[in-house]
N, C-alpha and C positions, 0 to 999 in steps of 0.2 A: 317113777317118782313124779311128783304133782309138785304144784306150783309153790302149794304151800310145805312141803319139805325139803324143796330147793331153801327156801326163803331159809327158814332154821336152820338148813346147815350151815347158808350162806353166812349169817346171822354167828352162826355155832365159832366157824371159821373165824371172821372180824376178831371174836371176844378173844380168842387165843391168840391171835398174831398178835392182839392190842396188849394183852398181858405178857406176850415174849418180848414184844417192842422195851414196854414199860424194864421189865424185867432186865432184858440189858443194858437201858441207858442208867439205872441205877448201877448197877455193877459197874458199865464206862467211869460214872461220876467217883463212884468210892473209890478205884483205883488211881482216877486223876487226884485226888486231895490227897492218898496215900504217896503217891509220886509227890507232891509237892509239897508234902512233910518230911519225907528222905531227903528230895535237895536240900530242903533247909537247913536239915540235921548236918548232913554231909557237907554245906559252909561251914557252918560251925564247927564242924572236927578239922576242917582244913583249916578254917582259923587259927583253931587250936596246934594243931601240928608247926604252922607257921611259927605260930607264938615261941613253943618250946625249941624249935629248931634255931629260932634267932638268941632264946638263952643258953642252948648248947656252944653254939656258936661262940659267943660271949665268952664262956668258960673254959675252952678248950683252946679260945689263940693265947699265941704267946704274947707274955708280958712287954712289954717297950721295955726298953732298955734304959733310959731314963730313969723311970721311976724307982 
């Protein structure tokens, strides 16, 4: 092998590591925003859960005696 088909494969090599490189950080990135649209969601539903459990709550004590 000569000088100049070291160089090209060396060459060859780069372009793929740099396109696998590329390749995962995109994928890292998309699953980080996907993770950070589930939390938010999943606040939401606990909000939500909170909210009904506090009008369950509401509904199901017993009345005062009072009134």
């Amino acid at each position: 092998m000569n000088t100049e088909q070291l160089n090209q494969a060396l060459q060859m090599t780069i372009r793929e590591m740099s396109t696998t490189s590329t390749n995962s950080m995109i994928t890292s990135n998309i699953l980080s925003i996907q993770l950070d649209e589930q939390r938010e969601e999943n606040q939401r539903l606990q909000a939500r859960v909170d909210e009904l459990e506090a009008l369950l709550d509401e509904q199901t004590k017993p009345a005062d005696k009072g009134e």
